[in-house]
N, C-alpha and C positions, 0 to 999 in steps of 0.2 A: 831364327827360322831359316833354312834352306831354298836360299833363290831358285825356282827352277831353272833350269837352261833354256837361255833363249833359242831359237830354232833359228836356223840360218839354212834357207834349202836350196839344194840344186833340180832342178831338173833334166835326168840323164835319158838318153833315147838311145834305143837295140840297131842292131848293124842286123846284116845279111846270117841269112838261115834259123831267124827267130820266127819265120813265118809259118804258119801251118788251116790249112783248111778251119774258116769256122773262126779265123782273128776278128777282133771288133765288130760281130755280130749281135751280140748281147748287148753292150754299150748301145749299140745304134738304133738295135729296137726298142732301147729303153729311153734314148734321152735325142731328143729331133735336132739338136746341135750335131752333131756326130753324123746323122747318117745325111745331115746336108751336106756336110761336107766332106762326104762319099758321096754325094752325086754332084759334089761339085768337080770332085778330081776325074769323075766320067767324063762330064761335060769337055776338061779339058784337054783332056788323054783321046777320049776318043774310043777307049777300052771301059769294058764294063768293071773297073776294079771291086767295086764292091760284091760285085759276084763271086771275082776271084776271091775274093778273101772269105768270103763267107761261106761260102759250096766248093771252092776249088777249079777243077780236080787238081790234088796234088801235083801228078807230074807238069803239070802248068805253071802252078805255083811258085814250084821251085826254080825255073828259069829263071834265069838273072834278069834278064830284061822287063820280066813279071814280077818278081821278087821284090825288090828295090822299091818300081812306084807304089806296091801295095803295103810294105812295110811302110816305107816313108807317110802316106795318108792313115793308116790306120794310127799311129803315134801323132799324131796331129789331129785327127778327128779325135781322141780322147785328150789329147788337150782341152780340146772347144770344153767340155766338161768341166776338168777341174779349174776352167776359168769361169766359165757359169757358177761354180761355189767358191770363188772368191781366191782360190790359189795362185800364187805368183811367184818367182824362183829367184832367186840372187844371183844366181850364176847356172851357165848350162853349156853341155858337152856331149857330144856321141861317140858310139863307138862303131868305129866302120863311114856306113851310109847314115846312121845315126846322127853324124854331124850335120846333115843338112836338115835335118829335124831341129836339131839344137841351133840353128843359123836360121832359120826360121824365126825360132820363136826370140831371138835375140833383134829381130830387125833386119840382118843384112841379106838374107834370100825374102822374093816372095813368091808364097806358096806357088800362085800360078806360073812362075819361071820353074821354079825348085821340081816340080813334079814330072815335067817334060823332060828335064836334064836328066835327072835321077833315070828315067827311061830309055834314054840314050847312054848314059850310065853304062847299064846292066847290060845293053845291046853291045858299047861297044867294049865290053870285058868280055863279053860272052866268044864275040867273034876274036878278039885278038889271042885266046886259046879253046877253039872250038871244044863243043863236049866229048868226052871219051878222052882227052890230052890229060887232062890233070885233076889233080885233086888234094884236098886239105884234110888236114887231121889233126886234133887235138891231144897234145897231151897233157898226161895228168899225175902229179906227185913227182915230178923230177924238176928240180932249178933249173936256171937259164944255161949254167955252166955245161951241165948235162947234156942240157938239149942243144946249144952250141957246139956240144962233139959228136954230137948224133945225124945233127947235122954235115957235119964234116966226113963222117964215115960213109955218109950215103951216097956223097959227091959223085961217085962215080958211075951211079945209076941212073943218074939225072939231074936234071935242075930241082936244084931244095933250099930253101930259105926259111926260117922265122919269121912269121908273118904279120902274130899277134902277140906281144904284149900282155897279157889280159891283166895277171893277179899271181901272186907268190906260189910257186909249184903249179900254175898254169900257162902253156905258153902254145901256139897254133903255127903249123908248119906248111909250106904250100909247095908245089914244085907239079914235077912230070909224074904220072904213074908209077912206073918203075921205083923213081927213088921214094915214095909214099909208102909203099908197100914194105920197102924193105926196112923203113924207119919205122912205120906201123907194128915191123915183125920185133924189131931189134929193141926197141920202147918195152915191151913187152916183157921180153928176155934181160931187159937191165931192169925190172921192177916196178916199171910204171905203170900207165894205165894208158891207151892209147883208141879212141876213138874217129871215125872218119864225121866227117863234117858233110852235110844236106847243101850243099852248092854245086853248082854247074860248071866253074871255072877254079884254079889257082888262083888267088885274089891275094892285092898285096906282094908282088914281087914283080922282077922285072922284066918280066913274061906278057906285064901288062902294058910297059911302056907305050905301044901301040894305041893304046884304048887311050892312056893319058893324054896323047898327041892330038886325036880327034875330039876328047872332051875340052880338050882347051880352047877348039874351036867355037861349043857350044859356049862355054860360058863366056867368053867374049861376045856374046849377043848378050848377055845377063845384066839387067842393073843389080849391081852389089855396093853394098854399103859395109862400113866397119861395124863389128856389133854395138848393140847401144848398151848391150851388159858383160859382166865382167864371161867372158864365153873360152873352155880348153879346148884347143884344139890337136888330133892325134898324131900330127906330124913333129911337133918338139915336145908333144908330152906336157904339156905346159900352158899358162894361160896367155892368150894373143894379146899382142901386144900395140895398139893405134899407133899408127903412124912411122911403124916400123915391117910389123906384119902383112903378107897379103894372103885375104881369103883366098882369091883366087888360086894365088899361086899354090897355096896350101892344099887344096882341093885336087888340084892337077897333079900333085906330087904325091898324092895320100894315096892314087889306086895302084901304085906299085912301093912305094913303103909300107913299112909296118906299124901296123895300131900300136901305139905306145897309150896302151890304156892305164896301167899302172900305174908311172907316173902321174901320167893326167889325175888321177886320184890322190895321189899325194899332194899334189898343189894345189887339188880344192880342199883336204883338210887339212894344210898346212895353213889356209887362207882360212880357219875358221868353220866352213860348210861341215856341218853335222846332219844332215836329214837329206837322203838323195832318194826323190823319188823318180825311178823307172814309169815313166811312157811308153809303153805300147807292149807288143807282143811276147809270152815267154815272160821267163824273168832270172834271164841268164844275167843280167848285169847286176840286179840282185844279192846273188849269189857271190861273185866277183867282186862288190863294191864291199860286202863284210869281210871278204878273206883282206882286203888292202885293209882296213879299216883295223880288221886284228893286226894284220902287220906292224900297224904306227901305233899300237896299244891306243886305239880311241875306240874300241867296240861298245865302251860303257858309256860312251855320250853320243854315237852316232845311231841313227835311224835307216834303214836301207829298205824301202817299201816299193813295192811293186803295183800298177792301175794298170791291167790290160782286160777287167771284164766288172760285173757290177761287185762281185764279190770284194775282189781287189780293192775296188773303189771306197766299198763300206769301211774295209777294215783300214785303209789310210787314214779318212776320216776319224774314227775311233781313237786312235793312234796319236793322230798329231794331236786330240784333241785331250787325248790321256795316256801319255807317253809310258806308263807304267805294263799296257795293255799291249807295249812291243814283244811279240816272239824273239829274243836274241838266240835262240837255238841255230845252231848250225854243224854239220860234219865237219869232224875234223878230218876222215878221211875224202880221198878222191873215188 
């Protein structure tokens, strides 16, 4: 007889621009774990987040300084859930802002520090490239090689960098308007596919340096601890390492480098993790965490499930509970 595979899960958490009017509203009127703690991140904020997330309006939303603590809470308040049914992670990782979600649930943030910072956060990325300066754009179906010369030809337009990491022929580009536009155009015209990105700022390069400088102030008020589980983090790509690593400093260095998400995905299935379930909103990491997954030829023993509403929820359960019940469907194109 045929052992099944044991499940070895992580728990991954969404970065910036997974947000959208109407997140974590479902969950929270369905389970009183969740929308507590939406009013607990009120309480603490001082802002009505849970409004935000659930009504909006949009152009609210997507302010970074707004964006951030309400992504960060709603990935957290549906945690509170799949911990009420017994779920628990081996290891955990975010992507972006994501990380302080995943440093959360690992021990070394607590929420009530985490949610405040995360709002200074957004505020000081926001101001260190006002709105209208810049802007990010995803592309799609072209290698790093690619978009590293795409890079390069735009140079002269403006500030342009590589920002994200994501997944095999996905990679996120950030910079000044000007050179966006023209890498937008040129993406296009070399065959790729090329989208603009729902944020307020260039995020990820070193446009932000600014905003790093004064976050490091905040988190030196912060008690931070090493994580108590095995936790990747996106500045080496890689799993942190006690007693050598510092959150902190990782943290402060991450709003102007780039998400090395990729990676980070290959060294938790290199470490064995087969089953990464996505917390919170969207289910862009999802999407991303299969394309890596087909990369390293493990599509047929990994699981990539997404909880950000009750639907979501059902079908996880299902799933872990009869793995056969997994959709491995996915485009191959972009």
């Amino acid at each position: 007889m045929i052992e099944p595979v044991k499940r070895k899960i992580a728990f991954v958490f969404p970065g910036q621009a997974t947000q959208y009017a109407g997140m974590g509203k479902e969950i929270a009127h369905a389970y009183k774990e969740a929308m507590e703690f939406y009013e607990w991140a009120n309480d603490l904020t001082g802002v009505n987040i849970a409004k935000l997330c659930f009504e909006g309006p949009e152009e609210e939303l997507v302010l970074t300084e707004n964006s951030q603590p309400c992504i960060h809470t709603t990935s957290l308040a549906i945690l509170q859930v799949l911990k009420k049914y017994g779920f628990e992670a081996e290891a955990t990782g975010g992507y972006s802002l994501g990380q302080y979600s995943a440093l959360v649930y690992a021990g070394s943030l607590k929420f009530e520090e985490s949610v405040r910072v995360v709002k200074y956060r957004g505020l000081f990325m926001q101001t260190a490239v006002p709105v209208g300066t810049g802007k990010m754009v995803a592309l799609l179906g072209m290698d790093a090689e690619a978009v590293e010369k795409l890079v390069r030809d735009c140079e002269p337009a403006g500030h342009i960098s590589i920002s994200n990491y994501s997944c095999p022929g996905e990679c996120i580009i950030s910079g000044h308007i000007a050179s966006m536009d023209l890498a937008y155009k040129l993406a296009i015209e070399r065959g790729g596919k090329a989208v603009f990105i729902p944020v307020s700022a260039p995020f990820h390069t070193v446009l932000l340096v600014p905003a790093a400088i004064k976050l490091l102030a905040e988190l030196d008020k912060m008690e931070i601890r090493e994580p108590q589980i095995p936790y990747v983090d996106n500045v080496p790509g890689d799993y942190f390492i006690p007693g050598k690593d510092s959150v902190k400093l990782f943290l402060m260095t991450h709003v102007y480098k780039p998400v090395r998400w990729e990676t980070s995905m290959y060294a938790m299935l290199d470490q064995g993790i087969n089953t990464f379930i996505e917390v919170g909103s969207r289910s862009f990491l999802t999407k991303v965490n299969k394309r890596c997954a087909i990369a390293k030829g493990k599509e047929d023993e990994t699981l990539c499930l997404n909880v950000r509403d009750v639907k979501g929820l059902e079908n996880m359960m299902r799933v872990m509970e009869n793995p056969s019940l997994y959709d491995k469907s996915i485009k191959a194109e972009y």
